[in-house]
N, CA, C and O atoms as a GROMACS GRO file, in nm:
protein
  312
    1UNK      N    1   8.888   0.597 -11.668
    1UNK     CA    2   8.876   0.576 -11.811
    1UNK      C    3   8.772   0.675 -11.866
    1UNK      O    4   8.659   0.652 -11.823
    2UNK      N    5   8.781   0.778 -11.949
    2UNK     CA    6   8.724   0.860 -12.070
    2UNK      C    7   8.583   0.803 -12.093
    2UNK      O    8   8.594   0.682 -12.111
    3UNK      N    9   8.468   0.839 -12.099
    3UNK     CA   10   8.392   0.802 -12.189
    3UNK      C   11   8.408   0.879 -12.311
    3UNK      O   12   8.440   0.998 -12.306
    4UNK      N   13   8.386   0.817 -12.427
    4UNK     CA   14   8.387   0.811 -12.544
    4UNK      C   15   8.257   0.831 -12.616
    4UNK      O   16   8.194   0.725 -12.611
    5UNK      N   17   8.187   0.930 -12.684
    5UNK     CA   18   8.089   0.956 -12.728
    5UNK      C   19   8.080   0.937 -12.879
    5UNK      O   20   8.106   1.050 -12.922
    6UNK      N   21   8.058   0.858 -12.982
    6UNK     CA   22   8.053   0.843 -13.117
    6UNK      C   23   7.987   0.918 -13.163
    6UNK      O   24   7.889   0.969 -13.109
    7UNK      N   25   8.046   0.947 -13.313
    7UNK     CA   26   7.990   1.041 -13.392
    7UNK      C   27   7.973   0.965 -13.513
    7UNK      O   28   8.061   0.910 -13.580
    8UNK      N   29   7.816   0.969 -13.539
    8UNK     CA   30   7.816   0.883 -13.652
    8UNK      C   31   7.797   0.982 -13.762
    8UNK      O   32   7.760   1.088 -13.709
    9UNK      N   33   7.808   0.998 -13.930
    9UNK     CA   34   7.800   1.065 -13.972
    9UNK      C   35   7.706   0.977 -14.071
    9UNK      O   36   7.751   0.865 -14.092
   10UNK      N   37   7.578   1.009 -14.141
   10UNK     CA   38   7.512   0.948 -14.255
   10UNK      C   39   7.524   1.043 -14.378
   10UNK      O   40   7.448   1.137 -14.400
   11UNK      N   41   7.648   1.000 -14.469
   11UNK     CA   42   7.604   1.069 -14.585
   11UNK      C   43   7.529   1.020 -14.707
   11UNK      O   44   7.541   0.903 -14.742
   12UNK      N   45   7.444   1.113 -14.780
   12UNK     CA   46   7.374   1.065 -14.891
   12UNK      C   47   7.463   0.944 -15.020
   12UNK      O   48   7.570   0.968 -15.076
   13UNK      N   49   7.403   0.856 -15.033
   13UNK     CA   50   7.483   0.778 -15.111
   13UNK      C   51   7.443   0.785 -15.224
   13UNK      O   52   7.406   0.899 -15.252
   14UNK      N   53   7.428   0.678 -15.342
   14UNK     CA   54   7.379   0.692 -15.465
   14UNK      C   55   7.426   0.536 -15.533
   14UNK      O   56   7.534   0.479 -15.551
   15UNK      N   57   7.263   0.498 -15.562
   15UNK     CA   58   7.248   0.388 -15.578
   15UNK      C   59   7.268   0.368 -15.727
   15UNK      O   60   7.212   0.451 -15.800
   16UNK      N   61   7.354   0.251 -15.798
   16UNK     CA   62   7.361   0.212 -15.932
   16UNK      C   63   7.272   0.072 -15.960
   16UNK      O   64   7.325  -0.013 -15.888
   17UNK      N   65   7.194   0.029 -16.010
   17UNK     CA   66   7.174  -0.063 -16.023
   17UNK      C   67   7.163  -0.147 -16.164
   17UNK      O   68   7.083  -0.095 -16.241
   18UNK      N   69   7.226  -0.261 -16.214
   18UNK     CA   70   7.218  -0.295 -16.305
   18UNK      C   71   7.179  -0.431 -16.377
   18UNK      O   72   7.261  -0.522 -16.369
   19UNK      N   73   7.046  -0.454 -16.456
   19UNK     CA   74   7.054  -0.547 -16.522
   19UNK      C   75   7.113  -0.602 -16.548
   19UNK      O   76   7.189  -0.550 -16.629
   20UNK      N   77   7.143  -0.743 -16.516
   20UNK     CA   78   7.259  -0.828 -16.607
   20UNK      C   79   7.219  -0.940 -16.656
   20UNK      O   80   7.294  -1.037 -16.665
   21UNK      N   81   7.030  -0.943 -16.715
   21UNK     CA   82   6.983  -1.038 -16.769
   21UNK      C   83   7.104  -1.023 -16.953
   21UNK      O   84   7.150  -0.934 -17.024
   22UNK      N   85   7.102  -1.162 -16.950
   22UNK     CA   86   7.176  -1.151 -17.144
   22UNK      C   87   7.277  -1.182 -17.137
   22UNK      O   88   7.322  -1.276 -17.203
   23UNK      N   89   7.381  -1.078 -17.012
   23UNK     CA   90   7.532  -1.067 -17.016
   23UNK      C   91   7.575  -1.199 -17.015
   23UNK      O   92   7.491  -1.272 -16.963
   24UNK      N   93   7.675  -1.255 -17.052
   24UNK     CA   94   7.794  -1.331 -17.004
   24UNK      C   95   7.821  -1.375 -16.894
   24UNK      O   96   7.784  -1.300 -16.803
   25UNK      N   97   7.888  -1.497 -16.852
   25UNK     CA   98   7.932  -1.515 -16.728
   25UNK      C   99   8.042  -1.468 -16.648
   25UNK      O  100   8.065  -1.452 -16.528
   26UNK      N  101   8.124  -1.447 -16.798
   26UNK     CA  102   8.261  -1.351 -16.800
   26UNK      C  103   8.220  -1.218 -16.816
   26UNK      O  104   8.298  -1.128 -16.784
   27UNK      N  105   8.119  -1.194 -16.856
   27UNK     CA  106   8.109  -1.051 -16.848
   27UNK      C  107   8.050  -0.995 -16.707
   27UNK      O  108   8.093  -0.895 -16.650
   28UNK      N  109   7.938  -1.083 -16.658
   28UNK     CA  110   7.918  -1.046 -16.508
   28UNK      C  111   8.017  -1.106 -16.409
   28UNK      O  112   7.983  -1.103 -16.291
   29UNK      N  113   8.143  -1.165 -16.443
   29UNK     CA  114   8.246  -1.184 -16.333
   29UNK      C  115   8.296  -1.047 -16.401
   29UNK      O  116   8.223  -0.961 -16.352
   30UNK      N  117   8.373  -0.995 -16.476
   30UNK     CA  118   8.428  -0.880 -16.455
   30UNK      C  119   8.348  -0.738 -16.450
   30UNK      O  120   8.414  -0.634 -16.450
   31UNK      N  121   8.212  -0.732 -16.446
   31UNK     CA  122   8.141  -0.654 -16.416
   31UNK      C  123   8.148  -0.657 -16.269
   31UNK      O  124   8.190  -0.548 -16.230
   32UNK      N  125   8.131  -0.712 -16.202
   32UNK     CA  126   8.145  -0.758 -16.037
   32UNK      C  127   8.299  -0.707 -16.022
   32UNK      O  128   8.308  -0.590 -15.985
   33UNK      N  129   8.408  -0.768 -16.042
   33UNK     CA  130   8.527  -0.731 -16.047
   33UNK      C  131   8.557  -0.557 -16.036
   33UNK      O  132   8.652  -0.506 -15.977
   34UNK      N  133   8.467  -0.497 -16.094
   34UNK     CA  134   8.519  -0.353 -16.181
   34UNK      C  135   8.429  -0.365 -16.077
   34UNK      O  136   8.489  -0.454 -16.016
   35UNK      N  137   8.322  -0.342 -16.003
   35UNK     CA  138   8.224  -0.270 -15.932
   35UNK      C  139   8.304  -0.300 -15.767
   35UNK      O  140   8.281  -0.214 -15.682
   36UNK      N  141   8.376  -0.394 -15.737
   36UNK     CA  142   8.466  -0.443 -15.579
   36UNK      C  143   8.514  -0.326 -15.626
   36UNK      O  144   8.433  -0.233 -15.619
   37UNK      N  145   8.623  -0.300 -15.673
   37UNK     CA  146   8.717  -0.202 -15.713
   37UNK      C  147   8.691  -0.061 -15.636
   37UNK      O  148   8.740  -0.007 -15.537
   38UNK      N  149   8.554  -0.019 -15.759
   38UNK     CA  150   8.520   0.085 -15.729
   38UNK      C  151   8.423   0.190 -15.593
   38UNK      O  152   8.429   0.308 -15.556
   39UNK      N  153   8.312   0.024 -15.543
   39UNK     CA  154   8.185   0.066 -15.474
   39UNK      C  155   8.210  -0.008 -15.333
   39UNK      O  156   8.244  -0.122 -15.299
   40UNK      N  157   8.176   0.116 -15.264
   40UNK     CA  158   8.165   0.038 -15.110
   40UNK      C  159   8.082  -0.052 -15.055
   40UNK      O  160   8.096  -0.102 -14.944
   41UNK      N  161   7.963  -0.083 -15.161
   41UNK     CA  162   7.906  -0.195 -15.149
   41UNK      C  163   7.816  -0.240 -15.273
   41UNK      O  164   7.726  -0.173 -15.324
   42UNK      N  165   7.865  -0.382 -15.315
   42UNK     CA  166   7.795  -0.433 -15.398
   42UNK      C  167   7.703  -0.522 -15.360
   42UNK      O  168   7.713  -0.583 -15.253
   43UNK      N  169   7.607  -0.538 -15.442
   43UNK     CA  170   7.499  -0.645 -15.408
   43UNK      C  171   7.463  -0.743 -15.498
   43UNK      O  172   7.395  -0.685 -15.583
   44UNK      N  173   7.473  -0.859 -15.526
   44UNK     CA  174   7.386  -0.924 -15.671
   44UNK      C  175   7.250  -1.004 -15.600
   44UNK      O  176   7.256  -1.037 -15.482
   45UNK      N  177   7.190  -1.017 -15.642
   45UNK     CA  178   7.001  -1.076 -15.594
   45UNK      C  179   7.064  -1.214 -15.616
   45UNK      O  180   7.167  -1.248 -15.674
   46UNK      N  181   6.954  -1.292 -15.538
   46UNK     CA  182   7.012  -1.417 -15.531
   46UNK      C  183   6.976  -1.499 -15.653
   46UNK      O  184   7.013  -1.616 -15.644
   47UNK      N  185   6.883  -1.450 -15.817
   47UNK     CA  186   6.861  -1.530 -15.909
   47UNK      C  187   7.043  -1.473 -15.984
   47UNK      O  188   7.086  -1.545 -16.075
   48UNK      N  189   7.109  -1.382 -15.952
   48UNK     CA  190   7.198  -1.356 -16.051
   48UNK      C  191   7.225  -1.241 -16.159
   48UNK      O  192   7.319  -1.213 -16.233
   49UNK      N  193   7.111  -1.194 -16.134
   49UNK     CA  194   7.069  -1.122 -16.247
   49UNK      C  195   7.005  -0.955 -16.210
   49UNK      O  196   6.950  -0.887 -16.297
   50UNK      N  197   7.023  -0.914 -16.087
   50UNK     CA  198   7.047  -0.766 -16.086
   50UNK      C  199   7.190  -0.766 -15.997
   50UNK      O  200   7.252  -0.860 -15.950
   51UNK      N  201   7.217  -0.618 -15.993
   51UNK     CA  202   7.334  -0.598 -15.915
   51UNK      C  203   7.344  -0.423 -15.947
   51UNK      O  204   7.324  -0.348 -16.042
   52UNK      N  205   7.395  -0.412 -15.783
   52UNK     CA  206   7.325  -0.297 -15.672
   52UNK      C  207   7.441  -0.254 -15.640
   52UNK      O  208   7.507  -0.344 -15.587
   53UNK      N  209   7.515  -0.121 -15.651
   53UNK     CA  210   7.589  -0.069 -15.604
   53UNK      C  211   7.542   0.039 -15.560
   53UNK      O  212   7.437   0.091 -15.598
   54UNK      N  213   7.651   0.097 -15.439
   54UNK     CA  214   7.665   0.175 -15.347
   54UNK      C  215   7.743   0.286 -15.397
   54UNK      O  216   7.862   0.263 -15.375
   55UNK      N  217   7.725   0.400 -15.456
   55UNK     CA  218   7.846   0.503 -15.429
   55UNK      C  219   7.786   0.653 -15.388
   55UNK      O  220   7.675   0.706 -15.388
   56UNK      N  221   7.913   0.690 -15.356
   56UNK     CA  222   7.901   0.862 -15.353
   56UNK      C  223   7.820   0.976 -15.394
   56UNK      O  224   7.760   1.073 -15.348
   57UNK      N  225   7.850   0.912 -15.513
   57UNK     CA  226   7.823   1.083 -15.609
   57UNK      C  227   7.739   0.997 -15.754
   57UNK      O  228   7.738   0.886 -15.806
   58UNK      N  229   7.667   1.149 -15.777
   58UNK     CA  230   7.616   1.045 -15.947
   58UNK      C  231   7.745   1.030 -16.032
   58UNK      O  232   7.779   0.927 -16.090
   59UNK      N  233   7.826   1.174 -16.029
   59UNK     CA  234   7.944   1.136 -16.136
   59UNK      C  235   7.994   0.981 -16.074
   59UNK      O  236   7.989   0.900 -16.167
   60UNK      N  237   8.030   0.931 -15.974
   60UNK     CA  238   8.112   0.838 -15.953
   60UNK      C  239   8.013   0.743 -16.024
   60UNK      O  240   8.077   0.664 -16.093
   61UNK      N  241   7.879   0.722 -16.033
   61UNK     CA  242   7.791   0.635 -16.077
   61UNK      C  243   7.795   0.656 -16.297
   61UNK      O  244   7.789   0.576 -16.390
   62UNK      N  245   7.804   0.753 -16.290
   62UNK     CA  246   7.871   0.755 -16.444
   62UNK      C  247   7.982   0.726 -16.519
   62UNK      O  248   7.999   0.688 -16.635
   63UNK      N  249   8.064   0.757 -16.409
   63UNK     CA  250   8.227   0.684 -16.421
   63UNK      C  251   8.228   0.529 -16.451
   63UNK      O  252   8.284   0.471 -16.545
   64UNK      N  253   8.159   0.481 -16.357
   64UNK     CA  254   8.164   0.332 -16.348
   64UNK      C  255   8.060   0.278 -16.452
   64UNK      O  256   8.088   0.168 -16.501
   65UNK      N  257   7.989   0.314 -16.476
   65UNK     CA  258   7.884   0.287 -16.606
   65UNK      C  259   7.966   0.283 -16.745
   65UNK      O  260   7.938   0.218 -16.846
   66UNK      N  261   8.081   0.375 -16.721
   66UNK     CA  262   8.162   0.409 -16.878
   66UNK      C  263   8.285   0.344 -16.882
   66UNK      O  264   8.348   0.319 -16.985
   67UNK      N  265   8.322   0.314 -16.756
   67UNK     CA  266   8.430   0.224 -16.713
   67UNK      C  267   8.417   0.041 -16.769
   67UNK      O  268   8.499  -0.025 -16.833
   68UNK      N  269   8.265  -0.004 -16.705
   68UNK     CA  270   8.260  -0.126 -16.728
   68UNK      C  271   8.199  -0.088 -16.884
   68UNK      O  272   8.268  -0.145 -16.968
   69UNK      N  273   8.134  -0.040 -16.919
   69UNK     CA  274   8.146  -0.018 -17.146
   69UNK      C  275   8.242  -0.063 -17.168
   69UNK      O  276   8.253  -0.168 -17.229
   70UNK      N  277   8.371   0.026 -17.109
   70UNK     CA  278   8.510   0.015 -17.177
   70UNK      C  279   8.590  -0.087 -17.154
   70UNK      O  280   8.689  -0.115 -17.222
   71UNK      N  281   8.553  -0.145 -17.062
   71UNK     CA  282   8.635  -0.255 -17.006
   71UNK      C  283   8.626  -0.416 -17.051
   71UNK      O  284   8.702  -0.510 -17.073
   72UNK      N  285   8.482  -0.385 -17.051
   72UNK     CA  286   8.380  -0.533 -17.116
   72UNK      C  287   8.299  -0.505 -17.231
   72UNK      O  288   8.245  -0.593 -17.298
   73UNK      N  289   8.293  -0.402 -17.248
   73UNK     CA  290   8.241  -0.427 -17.398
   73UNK      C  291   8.075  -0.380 -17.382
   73UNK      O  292   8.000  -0.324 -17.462
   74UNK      N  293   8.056  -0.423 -17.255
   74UNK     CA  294   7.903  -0.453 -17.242
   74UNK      C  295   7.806  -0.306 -17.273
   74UNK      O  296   7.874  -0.206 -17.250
   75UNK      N  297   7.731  -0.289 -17.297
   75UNK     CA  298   7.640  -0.171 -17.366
   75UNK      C  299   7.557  -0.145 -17.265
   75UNK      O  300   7.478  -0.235 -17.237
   76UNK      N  301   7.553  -0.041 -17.199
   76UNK     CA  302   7.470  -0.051 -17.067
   76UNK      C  303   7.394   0.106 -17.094
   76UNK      O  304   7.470   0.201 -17.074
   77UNK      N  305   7.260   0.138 -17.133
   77UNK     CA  306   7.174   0.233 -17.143
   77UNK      C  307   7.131   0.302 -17.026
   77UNK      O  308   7.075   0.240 -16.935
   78UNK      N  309   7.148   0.398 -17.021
   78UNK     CA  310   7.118   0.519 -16.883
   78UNK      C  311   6.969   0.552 -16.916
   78UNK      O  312   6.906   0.632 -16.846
   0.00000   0.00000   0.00000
């Protein structure tokens, strides 16, 4: 049997993180919704009220900032 040597690769990620003191309950269920979609990993703190994504690139982190505006309404300041 082969040994098998792994190759791990670490690429730079890029963290979003967002306030969701104010929002809605419907607005942070489909804020969550739109962020599964998009991010390989989401996070919310256990009071509810931040939430931590994982992506790629900054554009992908701008995308999704203009995405959930458009989607929910919600007003989210850079």
């Amino acid at each position: 049997m082969p040994t098998l040597t792994p190759t791990i690769r670490i690429k730079e990620k890029f963290e979003l993180s967002l306030d969701l003191e104010g929002a809605t309950q419907d607005q942070i269920h489909s804020i969550l919704e739109l962020c599964h979609r998009k991010a390989g990993r989401v996070q919310l703190n256990e009071s509810g009220n931040q939430l931590t994504v994982n992506l790629n690139s900054e554009k992908e982190c701008h995308q999704l900032i203009a995405q959930i505006e458009k989607e929910t309404g919600v007003d989210l300041r850079e």
